[in-house]
C-alpha positions as CSV (number, residue, x, y, z in Angstrom):
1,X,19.6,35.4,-2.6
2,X,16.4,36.9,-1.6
3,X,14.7,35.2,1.8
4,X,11.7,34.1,0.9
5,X,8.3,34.2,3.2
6,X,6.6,30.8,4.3
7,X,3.5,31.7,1.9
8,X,5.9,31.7,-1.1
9,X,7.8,28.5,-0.2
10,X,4.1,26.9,0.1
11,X,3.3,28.3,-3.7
12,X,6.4,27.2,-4.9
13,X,5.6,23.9,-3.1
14,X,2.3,23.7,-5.2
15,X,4.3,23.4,-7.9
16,X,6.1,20.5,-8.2
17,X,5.1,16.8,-8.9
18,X,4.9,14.5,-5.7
19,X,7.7,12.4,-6.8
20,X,9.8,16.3,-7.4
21,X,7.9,16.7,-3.4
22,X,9.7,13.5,-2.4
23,X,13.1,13.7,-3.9
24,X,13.4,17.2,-1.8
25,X,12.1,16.1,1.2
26,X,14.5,12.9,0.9
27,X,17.9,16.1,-0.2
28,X,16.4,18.2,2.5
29,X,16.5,15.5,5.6
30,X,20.0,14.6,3.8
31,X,21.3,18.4,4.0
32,X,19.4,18.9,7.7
33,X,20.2,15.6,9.2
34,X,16.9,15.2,10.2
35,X,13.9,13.1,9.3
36,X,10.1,14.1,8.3
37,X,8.3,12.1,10.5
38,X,5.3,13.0,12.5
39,X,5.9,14.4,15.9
40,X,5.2,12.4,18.7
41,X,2.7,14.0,21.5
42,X,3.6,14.9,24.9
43,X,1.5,13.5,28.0
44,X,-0.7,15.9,28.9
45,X,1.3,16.1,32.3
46,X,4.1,17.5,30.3
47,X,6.0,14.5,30.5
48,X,8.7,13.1,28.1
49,X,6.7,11.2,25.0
50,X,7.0,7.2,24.9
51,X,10.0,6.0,22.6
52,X,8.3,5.7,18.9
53,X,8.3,2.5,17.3
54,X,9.7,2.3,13.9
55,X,7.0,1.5,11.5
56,X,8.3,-1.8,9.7
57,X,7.1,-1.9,6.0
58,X,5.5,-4.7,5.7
59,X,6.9,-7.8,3.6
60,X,4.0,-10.5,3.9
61,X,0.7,-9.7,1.9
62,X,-2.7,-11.5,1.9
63,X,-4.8,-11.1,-1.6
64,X,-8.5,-11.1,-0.7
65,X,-10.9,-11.5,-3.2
66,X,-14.0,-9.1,-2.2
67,X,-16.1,-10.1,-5.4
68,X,-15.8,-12.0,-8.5
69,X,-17.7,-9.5,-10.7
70,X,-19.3,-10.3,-14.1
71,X,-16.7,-12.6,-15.5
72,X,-16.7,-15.6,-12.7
73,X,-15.5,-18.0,-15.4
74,X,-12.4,-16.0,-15.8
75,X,-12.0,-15.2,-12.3
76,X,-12.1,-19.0,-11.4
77,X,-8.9,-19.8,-13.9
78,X,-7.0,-17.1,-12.2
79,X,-7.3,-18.3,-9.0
80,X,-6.6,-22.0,-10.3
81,X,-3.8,-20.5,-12.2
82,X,-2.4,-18.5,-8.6
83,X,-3.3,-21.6,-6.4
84,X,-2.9,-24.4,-8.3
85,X,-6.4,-25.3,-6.9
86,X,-8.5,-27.9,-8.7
87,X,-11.6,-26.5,-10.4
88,X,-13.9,-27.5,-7.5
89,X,-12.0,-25.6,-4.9
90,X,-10.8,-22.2,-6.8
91,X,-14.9,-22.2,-7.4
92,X,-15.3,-22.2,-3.8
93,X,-13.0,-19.8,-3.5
94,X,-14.6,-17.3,-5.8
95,X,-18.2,-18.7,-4.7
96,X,-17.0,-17.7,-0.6
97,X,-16.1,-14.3,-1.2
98,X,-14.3,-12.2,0.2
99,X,-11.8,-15.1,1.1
100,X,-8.1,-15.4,0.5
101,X,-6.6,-16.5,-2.4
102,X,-2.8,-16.1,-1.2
103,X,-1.7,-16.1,2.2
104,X,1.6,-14.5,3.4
105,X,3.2,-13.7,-0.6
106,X,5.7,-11.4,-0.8
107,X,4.7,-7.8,-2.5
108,X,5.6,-8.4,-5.9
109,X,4.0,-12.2,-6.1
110,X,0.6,-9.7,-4.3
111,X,0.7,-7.0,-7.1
112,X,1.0,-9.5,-9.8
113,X,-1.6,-11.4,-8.5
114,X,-4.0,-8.3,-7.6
115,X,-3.5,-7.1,-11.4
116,X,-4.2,-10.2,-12.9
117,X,-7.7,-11.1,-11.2
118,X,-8.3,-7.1,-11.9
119,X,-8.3,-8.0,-15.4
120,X,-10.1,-11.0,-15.0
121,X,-12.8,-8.5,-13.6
122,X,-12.6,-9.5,-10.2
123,X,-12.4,-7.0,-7.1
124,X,-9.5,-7.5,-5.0
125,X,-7.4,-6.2,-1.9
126,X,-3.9,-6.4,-0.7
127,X,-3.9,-7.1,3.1
């Protein structure tokens, strides 16, 4: 098998999909024994780097609603619908935004939640 040169590995890597990007970074930290994270940087006195922390993924999400948009009336039944609010408070909710509308949901209950006031027409984030 030929060698081939850093610039053609880099073409080659221009050519694949980011999931096809992922599954051979995942085979080739298998193969290697090795992992792709970042490098952690020296002191500037050349001493040994601090220990790195292990990024945790996170497993408690807040949806924020950042604006009810055009359809407020729509927006309103989906936060009563998440919350179980009464009518009076899910419109203070959409009334007070940004404000919460979940606190502390796991991320499946925050993506459902984040597409359904998205189609209600409201703007949203996942915190």
């Amino acid at each position: 098998m030929a060698k081939l040169s850093s610039d053609e590995l880099i073409d080659a890597f221009k050519d694949l999909t980011l999931i096809e990007l992922s599954d051979f970074v995942k085979k080739f930290e298998e193969v290697f024994e090795v992992t792709a994270a970042a490098p952690v940087a020296v002191a500037a006195a050349g001493g040994p780097a601090a220990p790195v922390e292990e990024v945790e993924e996170k497993d408690s999400f807040d949806v924020v609603l950042e604006a009810a948009g055009e359809k407020k009336i729509q927006v309103i039944k989906e936060v009563r619908a998440l919350t179980s609010l009464g009518l009076g408070e899910a419109k203070a909710v959409v009334d007070g935004a940004p404000g919460v509308v979940l606190e502390g949901v796991n991320k499946e209950t925050a993506d459902k939640a984040k597409a359904q006031l998205e189609e209600a027409g409201a703007t949203v984030t996942l915190k």
